[in-house]
C-alpha positions as CSV (number, residue, x, y, z in Angstrom):
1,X,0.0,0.0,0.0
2,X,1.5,3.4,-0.5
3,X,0.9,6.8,1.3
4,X,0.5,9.8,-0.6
5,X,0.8,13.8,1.6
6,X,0.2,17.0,0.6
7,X,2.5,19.2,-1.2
8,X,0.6,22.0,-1.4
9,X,-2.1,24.0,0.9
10,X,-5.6,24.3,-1.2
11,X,-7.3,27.9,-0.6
12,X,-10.9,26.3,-0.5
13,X,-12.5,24.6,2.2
14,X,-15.9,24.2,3.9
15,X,-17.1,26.7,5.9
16,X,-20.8,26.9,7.7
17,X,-23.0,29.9,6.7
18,X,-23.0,31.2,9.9
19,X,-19.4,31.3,9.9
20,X,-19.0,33.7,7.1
21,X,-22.5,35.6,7.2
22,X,-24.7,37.1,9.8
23,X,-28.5,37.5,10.4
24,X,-28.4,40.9,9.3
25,X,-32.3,41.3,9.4
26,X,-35.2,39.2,9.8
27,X,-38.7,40.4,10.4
28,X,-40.2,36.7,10.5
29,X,-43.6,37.0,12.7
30,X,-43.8,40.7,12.4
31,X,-46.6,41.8,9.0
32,X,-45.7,45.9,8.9
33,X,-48.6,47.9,7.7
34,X,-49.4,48.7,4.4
35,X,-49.5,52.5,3.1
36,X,-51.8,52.7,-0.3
37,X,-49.4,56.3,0.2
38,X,-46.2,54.9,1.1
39,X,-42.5,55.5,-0.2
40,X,-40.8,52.7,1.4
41,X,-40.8,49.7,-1.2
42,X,-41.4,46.7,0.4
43,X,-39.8,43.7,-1.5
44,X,-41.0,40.6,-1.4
45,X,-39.8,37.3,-3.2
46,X,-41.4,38.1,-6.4
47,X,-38.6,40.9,-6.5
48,X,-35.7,38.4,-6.0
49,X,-33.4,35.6,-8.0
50,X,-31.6,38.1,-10.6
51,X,-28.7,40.5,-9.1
52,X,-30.2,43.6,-7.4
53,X,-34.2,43.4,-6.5
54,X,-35.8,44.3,-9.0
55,X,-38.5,46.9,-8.0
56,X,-41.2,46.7,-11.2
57,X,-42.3,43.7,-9.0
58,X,-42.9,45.3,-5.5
59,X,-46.6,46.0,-4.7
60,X,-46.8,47.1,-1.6
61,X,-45.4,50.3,0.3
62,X,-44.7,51.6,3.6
63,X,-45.5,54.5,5.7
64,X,-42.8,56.9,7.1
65,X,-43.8,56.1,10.5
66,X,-44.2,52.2,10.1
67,X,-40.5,52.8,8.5
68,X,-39.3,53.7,11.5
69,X,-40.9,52.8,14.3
70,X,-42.4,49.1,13.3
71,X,-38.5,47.2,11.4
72,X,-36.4,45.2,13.5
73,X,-33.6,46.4,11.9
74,X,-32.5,47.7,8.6
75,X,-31.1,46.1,5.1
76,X,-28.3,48.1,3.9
77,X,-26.1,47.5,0.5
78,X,-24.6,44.6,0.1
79,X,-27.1,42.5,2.4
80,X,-27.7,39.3,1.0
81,X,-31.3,38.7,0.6
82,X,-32.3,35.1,0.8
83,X,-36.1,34.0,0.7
84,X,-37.0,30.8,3.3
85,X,-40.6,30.6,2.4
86,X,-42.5,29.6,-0.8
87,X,-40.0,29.7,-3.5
88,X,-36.9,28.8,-1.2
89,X,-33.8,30.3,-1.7
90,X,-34.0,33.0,-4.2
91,X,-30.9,35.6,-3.8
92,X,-30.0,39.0,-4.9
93,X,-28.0,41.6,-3.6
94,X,-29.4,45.0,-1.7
95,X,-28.4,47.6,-4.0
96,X,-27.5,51.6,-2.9
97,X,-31.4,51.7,-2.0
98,X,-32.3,52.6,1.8
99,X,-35.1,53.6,1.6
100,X,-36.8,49.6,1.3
101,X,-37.7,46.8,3.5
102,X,-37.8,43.4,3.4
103,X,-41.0,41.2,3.7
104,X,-41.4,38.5,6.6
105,X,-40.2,35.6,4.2
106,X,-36.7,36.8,3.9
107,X,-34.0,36.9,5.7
108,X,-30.7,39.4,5.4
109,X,-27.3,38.3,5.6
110,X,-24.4,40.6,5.9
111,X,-20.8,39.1,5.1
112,X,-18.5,39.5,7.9
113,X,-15.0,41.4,7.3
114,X,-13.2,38.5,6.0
115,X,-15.8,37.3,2.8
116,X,-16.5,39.9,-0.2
117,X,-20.2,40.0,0.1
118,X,-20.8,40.0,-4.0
119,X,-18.9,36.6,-3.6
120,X,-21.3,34.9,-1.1
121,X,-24.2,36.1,-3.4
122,X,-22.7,34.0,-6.7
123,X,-21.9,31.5,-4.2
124,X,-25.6,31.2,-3.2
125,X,-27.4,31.3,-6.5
126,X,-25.7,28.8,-7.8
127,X,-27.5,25.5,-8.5
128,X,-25.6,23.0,-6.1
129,X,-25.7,25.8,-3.4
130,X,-29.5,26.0,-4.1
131,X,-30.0,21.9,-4.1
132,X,-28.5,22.4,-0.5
133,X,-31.3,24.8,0.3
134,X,-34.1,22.7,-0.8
135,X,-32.6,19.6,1.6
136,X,-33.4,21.5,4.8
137,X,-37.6,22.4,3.5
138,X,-40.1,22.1,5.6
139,X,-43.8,21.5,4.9
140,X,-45.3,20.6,1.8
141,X,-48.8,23.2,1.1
142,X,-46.2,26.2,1.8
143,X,-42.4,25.4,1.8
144,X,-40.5,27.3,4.5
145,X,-36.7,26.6,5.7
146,X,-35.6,27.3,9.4
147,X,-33.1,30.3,9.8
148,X,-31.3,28.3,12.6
149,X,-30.6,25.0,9.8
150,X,-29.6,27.1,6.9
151,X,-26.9,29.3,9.0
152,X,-25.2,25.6,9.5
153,X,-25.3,24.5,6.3
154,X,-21.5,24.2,4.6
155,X,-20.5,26.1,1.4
156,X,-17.3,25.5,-0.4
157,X,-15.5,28.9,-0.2
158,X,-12.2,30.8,-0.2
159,X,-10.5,32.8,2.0
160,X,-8.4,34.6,-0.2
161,X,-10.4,37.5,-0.1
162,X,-8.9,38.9,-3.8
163,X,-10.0,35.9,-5.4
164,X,-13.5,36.3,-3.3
165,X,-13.9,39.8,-5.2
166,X,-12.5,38.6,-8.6
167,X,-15.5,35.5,-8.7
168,X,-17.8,38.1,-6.8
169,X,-17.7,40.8,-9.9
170,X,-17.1,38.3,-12.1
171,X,-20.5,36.3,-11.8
172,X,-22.6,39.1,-11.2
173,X,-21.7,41.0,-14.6
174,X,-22.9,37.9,-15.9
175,X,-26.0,38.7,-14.4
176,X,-26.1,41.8,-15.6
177,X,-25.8,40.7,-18.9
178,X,-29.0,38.1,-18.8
179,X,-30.9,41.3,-17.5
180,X,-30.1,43.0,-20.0
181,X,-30.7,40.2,-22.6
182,X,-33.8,39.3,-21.1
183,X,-35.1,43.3,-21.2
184,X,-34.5,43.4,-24.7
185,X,-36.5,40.2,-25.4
186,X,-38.9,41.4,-23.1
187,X,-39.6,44.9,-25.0
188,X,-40.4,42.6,-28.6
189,X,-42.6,40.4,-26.6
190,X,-44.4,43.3,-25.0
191,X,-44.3,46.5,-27.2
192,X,-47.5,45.2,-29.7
193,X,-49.3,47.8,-29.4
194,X,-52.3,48.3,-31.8
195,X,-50.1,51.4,-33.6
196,X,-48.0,48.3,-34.4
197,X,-48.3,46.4,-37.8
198,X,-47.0,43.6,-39.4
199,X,-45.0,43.7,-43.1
200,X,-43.7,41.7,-45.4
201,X,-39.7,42.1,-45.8
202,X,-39.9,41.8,-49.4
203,X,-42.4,44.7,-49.3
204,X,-40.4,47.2,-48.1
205,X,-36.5,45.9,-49.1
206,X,-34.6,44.8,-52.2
207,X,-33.4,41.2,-51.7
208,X,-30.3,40.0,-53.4
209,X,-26.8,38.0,-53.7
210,X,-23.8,37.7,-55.3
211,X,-24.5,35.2,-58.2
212,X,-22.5,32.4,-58.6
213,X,-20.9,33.4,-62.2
214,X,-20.0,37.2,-60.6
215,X,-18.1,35.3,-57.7
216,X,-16.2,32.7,-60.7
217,X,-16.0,35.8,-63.1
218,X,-15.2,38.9,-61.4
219,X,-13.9,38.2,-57.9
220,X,-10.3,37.8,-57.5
221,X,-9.5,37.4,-53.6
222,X,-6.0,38.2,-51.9
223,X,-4.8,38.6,-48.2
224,X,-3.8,42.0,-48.2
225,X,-6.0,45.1,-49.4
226,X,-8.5,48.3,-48.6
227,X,-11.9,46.6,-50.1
228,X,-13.2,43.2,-48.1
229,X,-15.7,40.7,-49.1
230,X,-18.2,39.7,-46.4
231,X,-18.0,36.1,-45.6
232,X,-20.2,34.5,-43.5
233,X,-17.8,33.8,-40.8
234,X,-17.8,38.0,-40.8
235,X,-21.4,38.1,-39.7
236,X,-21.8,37.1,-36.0
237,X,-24.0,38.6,-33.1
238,X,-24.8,42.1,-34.7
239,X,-21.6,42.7,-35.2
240,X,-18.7,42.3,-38.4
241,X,-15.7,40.2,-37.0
242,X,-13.1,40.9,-39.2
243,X,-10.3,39.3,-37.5
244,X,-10.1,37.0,-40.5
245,X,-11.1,38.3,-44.2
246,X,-10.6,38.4,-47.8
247,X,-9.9,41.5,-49.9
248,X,-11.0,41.8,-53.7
249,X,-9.1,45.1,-55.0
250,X,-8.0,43.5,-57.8
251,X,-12.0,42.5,-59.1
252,X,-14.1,43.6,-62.1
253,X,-15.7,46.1,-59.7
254,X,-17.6,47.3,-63.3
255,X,-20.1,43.6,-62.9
256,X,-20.5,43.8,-59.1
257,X,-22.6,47.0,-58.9
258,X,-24.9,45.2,-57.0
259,X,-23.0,43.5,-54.8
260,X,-21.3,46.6,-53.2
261,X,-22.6,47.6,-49.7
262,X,-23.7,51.1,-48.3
263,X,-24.4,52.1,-45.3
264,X,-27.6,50.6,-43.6
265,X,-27.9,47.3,-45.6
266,X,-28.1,44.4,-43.7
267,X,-26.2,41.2,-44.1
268,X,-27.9,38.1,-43.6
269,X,-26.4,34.8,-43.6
270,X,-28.5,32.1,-45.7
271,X,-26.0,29.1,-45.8
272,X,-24.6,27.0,-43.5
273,X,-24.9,29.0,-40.0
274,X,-28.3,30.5,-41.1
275,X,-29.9,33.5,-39.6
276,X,-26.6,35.9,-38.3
277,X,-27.4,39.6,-39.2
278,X,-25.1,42.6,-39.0
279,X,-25.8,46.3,-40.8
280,X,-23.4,48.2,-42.4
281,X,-21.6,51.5,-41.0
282,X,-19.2,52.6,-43.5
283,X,-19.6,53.5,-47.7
284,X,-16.8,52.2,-49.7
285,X,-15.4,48.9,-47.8
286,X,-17.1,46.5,-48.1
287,X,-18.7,43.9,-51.4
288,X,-21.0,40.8,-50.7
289,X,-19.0,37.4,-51.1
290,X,-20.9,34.2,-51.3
291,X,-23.5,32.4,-48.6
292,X,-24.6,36.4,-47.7
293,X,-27.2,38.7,-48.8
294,X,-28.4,42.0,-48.4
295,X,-31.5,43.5,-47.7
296,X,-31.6,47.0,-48.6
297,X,-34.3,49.0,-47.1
298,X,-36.5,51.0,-49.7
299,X,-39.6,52.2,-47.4
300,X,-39.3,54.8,-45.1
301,X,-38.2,52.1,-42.2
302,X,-35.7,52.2,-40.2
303,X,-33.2,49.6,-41.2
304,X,-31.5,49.9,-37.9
305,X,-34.7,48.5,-36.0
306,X,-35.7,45.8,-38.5
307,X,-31.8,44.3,-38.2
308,X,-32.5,44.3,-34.4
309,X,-35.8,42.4,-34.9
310,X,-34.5,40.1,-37.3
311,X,-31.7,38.9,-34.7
312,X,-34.2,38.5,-31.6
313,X,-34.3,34.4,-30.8
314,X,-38.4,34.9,-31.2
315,X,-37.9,35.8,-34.8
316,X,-35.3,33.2,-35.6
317,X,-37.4,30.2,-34.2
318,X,-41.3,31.3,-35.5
319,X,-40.2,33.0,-38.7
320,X,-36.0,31.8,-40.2
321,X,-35.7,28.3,-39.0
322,X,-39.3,27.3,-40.1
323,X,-37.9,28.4,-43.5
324,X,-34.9,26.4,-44.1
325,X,-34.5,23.9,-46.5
326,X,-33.6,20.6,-44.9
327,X,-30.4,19.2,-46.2
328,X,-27.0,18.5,-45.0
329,X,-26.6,22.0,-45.8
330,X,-28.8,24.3,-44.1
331,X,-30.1,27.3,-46.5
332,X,-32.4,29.8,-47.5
333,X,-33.4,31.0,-50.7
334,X,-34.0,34.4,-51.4
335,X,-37.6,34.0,-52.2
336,X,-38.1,32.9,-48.8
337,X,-36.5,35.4,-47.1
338,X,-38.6,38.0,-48.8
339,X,-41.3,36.2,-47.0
340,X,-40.2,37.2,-43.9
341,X,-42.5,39.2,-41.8
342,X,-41.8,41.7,-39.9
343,X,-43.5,43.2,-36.8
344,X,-42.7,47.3,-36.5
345,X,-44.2,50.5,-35.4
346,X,-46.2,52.6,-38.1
347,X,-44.3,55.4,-36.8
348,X,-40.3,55.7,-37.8
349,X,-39.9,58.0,-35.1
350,X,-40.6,54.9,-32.7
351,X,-38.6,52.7,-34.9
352,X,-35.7,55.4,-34.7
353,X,-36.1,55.3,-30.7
354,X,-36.6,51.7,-30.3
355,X,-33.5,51.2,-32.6
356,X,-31.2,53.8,-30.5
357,X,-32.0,52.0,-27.3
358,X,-31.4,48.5,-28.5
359,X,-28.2,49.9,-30.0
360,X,-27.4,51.7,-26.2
361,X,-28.1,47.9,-24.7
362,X,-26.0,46.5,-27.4
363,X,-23.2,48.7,-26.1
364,X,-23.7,48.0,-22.9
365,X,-23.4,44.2,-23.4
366,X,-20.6,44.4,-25.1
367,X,-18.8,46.5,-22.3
368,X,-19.7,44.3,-19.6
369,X,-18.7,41.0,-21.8
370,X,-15.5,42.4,-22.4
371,X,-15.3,43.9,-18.4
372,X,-15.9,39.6,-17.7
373,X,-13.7,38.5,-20.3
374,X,-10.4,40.5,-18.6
375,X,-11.9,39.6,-15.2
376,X,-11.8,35.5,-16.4
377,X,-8.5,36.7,-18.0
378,X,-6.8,37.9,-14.9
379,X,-8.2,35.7,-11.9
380,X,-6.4,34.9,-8.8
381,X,-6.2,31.4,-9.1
382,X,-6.0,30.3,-12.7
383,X,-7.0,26.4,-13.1
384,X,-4.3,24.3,-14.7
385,X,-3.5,20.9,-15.4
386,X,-0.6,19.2,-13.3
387,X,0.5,16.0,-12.7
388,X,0.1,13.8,-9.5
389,X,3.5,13.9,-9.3
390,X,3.6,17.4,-8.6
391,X,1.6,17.6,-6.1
392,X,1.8,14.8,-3.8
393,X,4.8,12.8,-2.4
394,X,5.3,9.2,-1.3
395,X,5.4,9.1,2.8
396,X,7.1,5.5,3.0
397,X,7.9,6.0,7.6
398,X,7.4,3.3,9.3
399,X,6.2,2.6,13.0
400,X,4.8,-0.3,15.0
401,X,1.5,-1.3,16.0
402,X,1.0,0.8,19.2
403,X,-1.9,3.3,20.9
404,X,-0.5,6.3,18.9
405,X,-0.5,3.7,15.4
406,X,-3.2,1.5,16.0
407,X,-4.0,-0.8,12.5
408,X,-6.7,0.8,10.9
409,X,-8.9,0.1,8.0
410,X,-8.9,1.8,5.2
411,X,-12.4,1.1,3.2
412,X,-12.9,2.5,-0.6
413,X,-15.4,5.2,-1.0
414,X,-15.8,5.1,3.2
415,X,-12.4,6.7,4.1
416,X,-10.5,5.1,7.1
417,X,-12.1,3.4,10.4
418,X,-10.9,1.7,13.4
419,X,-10.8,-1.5,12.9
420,X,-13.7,-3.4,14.2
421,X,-15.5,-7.1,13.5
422,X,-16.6,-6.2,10.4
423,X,-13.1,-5.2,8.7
424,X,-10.6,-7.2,11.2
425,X,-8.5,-8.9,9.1
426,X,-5.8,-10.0,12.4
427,X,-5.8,-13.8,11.2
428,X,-4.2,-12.7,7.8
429,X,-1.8,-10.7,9.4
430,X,1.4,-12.7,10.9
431,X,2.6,-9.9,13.5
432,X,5.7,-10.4,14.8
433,X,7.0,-8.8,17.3
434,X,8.3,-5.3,16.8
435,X,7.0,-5.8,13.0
436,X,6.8,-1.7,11.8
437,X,4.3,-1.0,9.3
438,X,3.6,2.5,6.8
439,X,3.1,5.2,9.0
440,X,0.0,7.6,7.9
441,X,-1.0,11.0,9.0
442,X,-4.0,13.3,9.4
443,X,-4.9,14.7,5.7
444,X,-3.4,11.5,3.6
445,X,-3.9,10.2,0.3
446,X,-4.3,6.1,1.1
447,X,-3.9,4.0,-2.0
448,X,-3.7,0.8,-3.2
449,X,-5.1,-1.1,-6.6
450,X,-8.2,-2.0,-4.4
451,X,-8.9,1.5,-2.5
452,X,-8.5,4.7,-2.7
453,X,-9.2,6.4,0.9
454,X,-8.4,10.2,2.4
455,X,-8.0,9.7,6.3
């Protein structure tokens, strides 16, 4: 059998929730009176489960007075705000607002000095944390969860407190950015107003691509040059990725007058990865190349909005996918794309403002992707691969049977126990005297070709 030690000291470890959190606030058993003229949001679980509360779901209010003179005690930012009954164990994190309250059915926790409390929120809303939660409910017509069970329940955490912030920021710009996805779903699912109408693409836009005998004839590609030819690996999320493209200054520009782009035509991509949709910003860059097309708007729409439409996941799935020719090569033809129809305001003014806001969130996503993407990029603890080797040793001391090294057992996916009826194995052994035998210590790998233990 060989022993196995520790070579290196791991940062994570178990620690009880009421080890690295306290009951900040909780107003179980006390209902505050409701104010029809109150100021005082009063959030309830319906506000929780996605980053800060989120107030379009509070509908109740309290009074000045009730405020002050009827709360336990106060949430303040950077609470943790965990719901115990109902839906069990919905988080978010108290935001900058002091003016609110929490409802009976949740329960503040406030990190202590040594945990970033943006950490222990990501470290609660996460599904495994969650499952652990849902073991300690109570009651089956309304769920609840004792305060004085959760508070010694164990989360994996760290105690380097720069990694705690790194994770903490990290996971909740991810939020962030499923808000903000999630609003701009929400505003095409909701804004149907009866000033609203529905068109038909090839109505209002000129459909086209580059023809297979322009791109034989007149296209000569080369990796250096001013003028590029979109590709459909150029189209991706909104946006042109031109990391990796193909210039055509030395075409017959004189046969591909309709292949050249302006400003405000859209690309859409109608082979292979069907469906990606970008617009144009520049004049003078850019030429179709094959599996793209462009819809040029000729109505007085705003192209901006119907590109924005056109890459929601509700359009994609009801009106693109339904489209597609089934083959080994996914496709569209252009016939069917003028098909598409498109939901819009009558007025372009609302077009022009729905379009600038989408275009603001578009920003904004962006930002915070790229604001996760350096976080990911420069985190404390980077994961790596490394061999056993490197970080364990063989312990090969040796001591005899005594009351400081009694034989123990060592049991596959049990660990190690004393050695009782069940596992003694004393008639195999032939235990002379002063016989020495591998010496283990507290923290251990134990392994063999039949068990694998940690003592």
């Amino acid at each position: 059998m060989t022993k196995f030690v520790k070579k290196v000291n791991y940062v994570w470890e178990q620690r009880k929730l009421g080890e690295i959190a306290d009951k900040a606030v909780d107003n179980r058993g006390k209902t505050p009176f409701i104010s029809k003229e109150g100021t005082h949001p009063l959030l309830e679980v319906a506000s929780l489960g996605s980053g800060a509360p989120d107030y379009s779901k509070v509908t109740k209010y309290l009074s000045d007075e009730t405020f002050k003179t009827e709360l336990r005690a106060y949430i303040k930012e950077g609470d943790i705000l965990f719901s115990t009954v109902g839906s069990i164990g919905l988080v978010s994190l108290m935001d900058t607002n002091e003016n609110a309250a929490i409802a009976q059915n949740i329960v503040a926790f406030r990190a202590n000095e040594s945990y970033d409390s943006k950490f222990l929120y990501a470290m609660l809303s996460t599904e495994e944390n969650q499952y652990k939660a849902q073991r300690i409910v109570m009651g089956a017509v309304q769920p609840s969860i004792k305060v004085s069970q959760l508070v010694d329940v164990e989360y994996f955490v760290t105690e380097n407190i720069a990694e705690q912030r790194k994770l903490g920021e990290y996971f909740l710009n991810l939020d962030h950015l499923i808000t903000l996805h999630q609003r701009k779903i929400c505003i095409f699912i909701k804004k149907m107003p009866i000033d609203w109408e529905q068109r038909k693409l090839g109505d209002i836009a000129e459909v086209t691509k580059l023809a297979g005998f322009e791109f034989t004839e007149h296209v000569v590609y080369s990796d250096a040059g001013n003028i590029i030819a979109l590709r459909g690996l150029n189209i991706k999320n909104g946006q042109l990725i031109l990391d990796d493209v193909k210039y055509i200054d030395g075409s017959n520009f004189s046969k591909l007058n309709r292949s050249k782009l302006f400003i405000d035509d859209i690309m859409l991509t109608y082979v292979g990865t069907v469906g990606e949709v970008a617009i144009i910003k520049e004049n003078n860059r850019f030429y179709l190349a094959p599996n793209v097309s462009r819809i040029r708007v000729q109505s007085n729409d705003s192209p901006k909005f119907i590109s924005h439409y056109m890459r929601t996941d509700n359009f994609k799935n009801k009106v693109i996918f339904p489209l597609i020719a089934t083959s080994s090569q996914p496709a569209l033809s252009m016939e069917n794309i003028r098909k598409f129809m498109i939901n819009m305001p009558k007025n372009r003014d609302e077009q022009d403002c729905l379009a600038e806001y989408f275009d603001h969130l578009d920003h904004l996503i962006t930002l915070h992707h790229r604001k996760c993407v350096v976080l990911r990029k420069k985190k404390v603890n980077d994961w790596e691969q490394r061999k056993v080797s490197d970080l364990l040793q063989e312990r090969n001391e040796q001591a005899s049977m005594s009351e400081e090294y009694p034989l123990m057992a060592f049991i596959a996916n049990q660990g190690v126990a004393p050695k009782g009826e069940r596992y003694d194995r004393s008639a195999l052994v032939n235990d002379e005297a002063g016989k020495k035998y591998k010496r283990t210590k507290f923290g251990d790998f134990i392994y063999s070709s039949n068990n694998l233990a940690c003592k």
